[in-house]
N, C-alpha and C positions, 0 to 999 in steps of 0.2 A: 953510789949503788942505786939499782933505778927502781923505782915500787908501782907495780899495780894500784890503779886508782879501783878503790872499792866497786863505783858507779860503774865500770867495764866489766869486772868481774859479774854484777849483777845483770848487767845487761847481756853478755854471754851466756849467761845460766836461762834468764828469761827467755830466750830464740830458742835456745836447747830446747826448753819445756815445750815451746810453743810446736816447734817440728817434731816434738814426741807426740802430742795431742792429735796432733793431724796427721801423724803415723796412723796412730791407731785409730782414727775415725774412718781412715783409708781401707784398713784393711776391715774394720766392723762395718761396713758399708759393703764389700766386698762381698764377706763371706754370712753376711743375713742377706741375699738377694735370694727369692723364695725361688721354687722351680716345682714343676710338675712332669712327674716320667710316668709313662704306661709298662704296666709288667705280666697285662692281660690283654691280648685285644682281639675281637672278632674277627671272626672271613670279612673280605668285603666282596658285597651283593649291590644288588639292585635295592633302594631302598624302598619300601612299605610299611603299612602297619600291622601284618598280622605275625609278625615274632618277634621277642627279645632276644637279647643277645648280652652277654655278663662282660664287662670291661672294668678291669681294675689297674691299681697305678698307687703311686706313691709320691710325697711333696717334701719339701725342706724348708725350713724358715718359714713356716706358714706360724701366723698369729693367730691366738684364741677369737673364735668365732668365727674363724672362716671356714668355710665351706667349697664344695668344686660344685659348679655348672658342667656338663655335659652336652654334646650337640654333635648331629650327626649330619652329614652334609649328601641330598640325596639329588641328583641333574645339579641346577644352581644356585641352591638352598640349603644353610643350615640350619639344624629344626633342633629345636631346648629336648631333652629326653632328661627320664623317659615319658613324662606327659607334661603338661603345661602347666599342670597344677600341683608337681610335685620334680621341682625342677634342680634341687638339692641332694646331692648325695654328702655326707658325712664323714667326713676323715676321723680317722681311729686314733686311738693316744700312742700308735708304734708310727704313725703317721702314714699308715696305706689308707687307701680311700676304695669304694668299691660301690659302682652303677650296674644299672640295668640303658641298654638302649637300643636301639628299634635298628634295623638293617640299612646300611649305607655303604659307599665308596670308602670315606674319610670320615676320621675321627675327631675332636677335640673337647678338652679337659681344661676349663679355665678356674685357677682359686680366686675367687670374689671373698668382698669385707664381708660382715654382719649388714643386712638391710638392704643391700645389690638386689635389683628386682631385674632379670633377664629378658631379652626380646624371645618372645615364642619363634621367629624365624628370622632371619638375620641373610644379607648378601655376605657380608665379609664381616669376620669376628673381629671382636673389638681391639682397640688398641690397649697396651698396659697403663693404670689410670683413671679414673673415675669411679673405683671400685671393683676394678681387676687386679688385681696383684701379679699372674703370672698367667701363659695361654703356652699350651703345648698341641700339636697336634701329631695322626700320625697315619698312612694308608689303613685299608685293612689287609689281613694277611691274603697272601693267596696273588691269584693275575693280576693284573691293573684294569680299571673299566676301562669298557671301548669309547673310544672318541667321541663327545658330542657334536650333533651338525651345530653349523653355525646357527648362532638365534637372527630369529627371522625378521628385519627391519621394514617401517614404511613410512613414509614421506605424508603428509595430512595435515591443511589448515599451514602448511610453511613449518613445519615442525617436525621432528627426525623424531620417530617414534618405536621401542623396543614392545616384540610381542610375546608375552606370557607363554612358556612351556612349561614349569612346572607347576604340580597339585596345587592344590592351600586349603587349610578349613572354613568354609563362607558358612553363615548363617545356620551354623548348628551342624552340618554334613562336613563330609571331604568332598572337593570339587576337581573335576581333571579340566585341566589347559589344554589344546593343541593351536598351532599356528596355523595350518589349514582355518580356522574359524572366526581368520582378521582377516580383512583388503580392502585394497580401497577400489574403486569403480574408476568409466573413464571420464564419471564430471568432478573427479575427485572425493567422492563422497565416503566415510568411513562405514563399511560394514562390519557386524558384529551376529556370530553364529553361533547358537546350541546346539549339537549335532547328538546323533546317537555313536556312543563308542565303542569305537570298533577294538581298541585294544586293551580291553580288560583281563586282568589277570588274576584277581582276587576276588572275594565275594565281596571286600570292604569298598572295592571299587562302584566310583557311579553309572550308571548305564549310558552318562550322558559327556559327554566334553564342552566344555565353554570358552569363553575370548576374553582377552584384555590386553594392552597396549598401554605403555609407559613413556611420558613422554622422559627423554633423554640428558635432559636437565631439568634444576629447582629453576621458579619463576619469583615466587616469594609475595610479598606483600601487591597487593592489585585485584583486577576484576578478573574474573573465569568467566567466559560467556561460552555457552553447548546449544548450540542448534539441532533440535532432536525430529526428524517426524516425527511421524504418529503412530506411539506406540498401545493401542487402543486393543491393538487384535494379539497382547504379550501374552501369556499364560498365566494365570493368578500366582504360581508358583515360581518365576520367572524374576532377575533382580536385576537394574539397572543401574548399576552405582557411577557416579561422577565423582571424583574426591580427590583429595591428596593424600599423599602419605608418605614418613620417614621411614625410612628402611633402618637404620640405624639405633630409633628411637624404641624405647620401650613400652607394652601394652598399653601403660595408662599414659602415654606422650609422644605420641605420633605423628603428631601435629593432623590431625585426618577430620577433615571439613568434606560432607557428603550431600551431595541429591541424589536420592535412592527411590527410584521409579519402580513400585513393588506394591503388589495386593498380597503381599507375603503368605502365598495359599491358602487367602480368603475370596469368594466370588464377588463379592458387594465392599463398600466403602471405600475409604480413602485410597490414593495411588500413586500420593509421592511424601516425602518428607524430607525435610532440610535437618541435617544434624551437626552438633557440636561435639563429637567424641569423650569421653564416651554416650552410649546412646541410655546409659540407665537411670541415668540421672533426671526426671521429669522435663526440667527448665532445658536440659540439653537437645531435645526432640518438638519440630512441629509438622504436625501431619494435616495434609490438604487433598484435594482433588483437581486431576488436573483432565479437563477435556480430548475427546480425540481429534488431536489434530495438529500441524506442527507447532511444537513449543520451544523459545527459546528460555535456557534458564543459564541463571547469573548469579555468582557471588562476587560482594564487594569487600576483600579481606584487608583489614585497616587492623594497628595495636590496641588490642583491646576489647575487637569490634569484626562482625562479619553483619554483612546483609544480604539477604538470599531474595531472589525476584524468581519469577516465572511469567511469560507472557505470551500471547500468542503472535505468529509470524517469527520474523526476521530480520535482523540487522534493526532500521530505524522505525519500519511500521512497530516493531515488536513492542517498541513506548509506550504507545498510545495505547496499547490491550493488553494491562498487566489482570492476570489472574490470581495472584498471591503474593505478596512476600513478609518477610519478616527479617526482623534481627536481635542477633545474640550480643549481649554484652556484656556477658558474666560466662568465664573457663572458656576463653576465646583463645586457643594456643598463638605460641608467636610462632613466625615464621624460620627458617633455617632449616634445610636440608631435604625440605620434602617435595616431592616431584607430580604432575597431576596423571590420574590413572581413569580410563575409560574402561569397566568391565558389565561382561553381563554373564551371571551363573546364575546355578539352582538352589534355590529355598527347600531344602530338602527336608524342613520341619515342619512343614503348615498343612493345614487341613486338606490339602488339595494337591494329590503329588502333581509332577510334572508327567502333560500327556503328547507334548509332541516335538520337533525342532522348532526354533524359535530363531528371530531375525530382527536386528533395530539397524537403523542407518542415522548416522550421526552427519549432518552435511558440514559442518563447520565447528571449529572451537577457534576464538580470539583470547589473549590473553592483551591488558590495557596497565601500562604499569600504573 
């Protein structure tokens, strides 16, 4: 008669348990995957700031403390709603959730953890992961928007550069973009235009439209050199920012290294400043003056470490007649994912509105790894 060895028996019974275990971690893994549905959702318009609009929605497997973000996606931007400073809306203990947010195309409703701090505007929403838990999006009701033209590209300095069409909030104001108000010349040179706007549609709108250009990829860790004339005849209320910045990144990490050629609608004093982002932090700001006349200026972005020059001339005279610099070595962001931007808009909060069209010519940008 033949017997079962005890030790088979248990080992049999062990694998059972074990593929019972992982049954059910199978299927609890499954069926806690959170999700976000809309059960309200706005017309979709043309996006602006002067109306709200009520969108609500409901979640599942959402964990205590979390919260939904909201963002409304207006031309090729999606903007946190319904302000910047209050970017939370609060799921209810039946688990619906209910926003306010501003007029757009497209919609989206992401649940983030406790402590998630959201980008005020964003290219493309985030992936699931680092404090998202789940992203749903959804049109708004109603037509479909009409077709955007293609975005307007240009060649400058050996580099494929993308031009700004949508708003943004600069320096306290809302600011309009148009791609009319970049090109380049035929010695190559990059122009840069404040015009008066012709297609305002709102009172919240500015009377004025401005320029910026993106270059096309991250360059990352190395030197920035901007060859600028002479921007002596700007407008006090006129801004000229050099910088980088992550689109992906959030308010307080941008990675965003600035020279900002701006009397920020003051007539007298200083006319440029080298910043460390953010700009409110003392140590993170040094303000100088810089001459009429062409200047080139330079940051050297190292771990750890940036150093900002200004000098007069070009290329190798510009050595020999440095007019300032300095350097930061304290909340020097690291490098990854941020791209360099050429913009000039209006300081729409200084003492001094803005009184005319405005015009800078940028002859050359080097990048030196």
């Amino acid at each position: 008669m033949s017997s079962t060895s005890p030790f088979v028996v248990m080992k049999g019974s062990s694998l059972l348990l074990v593929a019972m275990v992982l049954l059910s971690c199978a299927k609890k893994t499954h069926t806690t995957t959170p999700t976000v549905t809309f059960t309200t959702i706005p017309p979709g318009s043309a996006g602006g700031p002067d109306k709200l609009e009520t969108i609500e929605g409901h979640v599942t497997n959402a964990r205590p403390g979390q919260n939904i973000v909201l963002y409304v996606k207006s031309e090729d931007l999606w903007w946190v709603q319904p302000f910047t400073d209050r970017p939370f809306s609060k799921i209810q203990s039946d688990s619906s959730w209910k926003g306010q947010t501003h007029d757009g195309w497209n919609f989206a409703a992401l649940l983030v953890d406790r402590g998630y701090t959201p980008s005020d505007t964003i290219k493309t929403l985030p992936p699931i992961g680092g404090g998202v838990a789940a992203v749903a999006t959804t049109p708004g009701t109603g037509p479909p928007p009409p077709p955007l033209p293609l975005q307007k590209k240009i060649h400058f300095s050996g580099y494929d550069w993308t031009v700004r069409r949508e708003a943004s909030f600069r320096g306290g104001t809302g600011n309009t973009f148009e791609s009319d108000n970049a090109w380049t010349d035929e010695t190559g040179a990059l122009h840069l235009r404040i015009a008066e706007n012709h297609h305002v549609v709102s009172k919240s709108q500015s009377k004025w439209s401005c320029a910026e250009v993106e270059l096309d990829h991250s360059l990352g860790y190395g030197t920035y050199v901007f060859t600028i004339r002479d921007t002596g005849q700007l407008d006090p209320s006129t801004v000229l920012d050099l910088f980088t910045w992550d689109d992906q990144g959030t308010e307080q990490s941008r990675r965003e290294l600035d020279v900002e050629i701006s009397r920020w609608g003051v007539p007298k004093g200083s006319n440029t400043q080298y910043v460390v982002q953010p700009y409110y932090i003392p140590t993170n700001t040094y303000r100088l003056i810089m001459p009429a006349a062409l200047i080139t200026h330079s940051f050297r972005w190292e771990p750890g470490q940036v150093a900002f020059s200004s000098s007069l001339g070009s290329d190798e005279s510009a050595k020999a007649h440095v007019v300032d610099k300095h350097v930061f070595g304290i909340g020097v962001p690291t490098a990854g994912g941020d791209t360099v931007h050429i913009s000039l808009y209006v300081f729409g909060s200084g003492f001094l509105p803005l009184q005319k069209e405005n015009e800078v010519v940028i002859e050359k940008f080097e990048f030196l790894p």
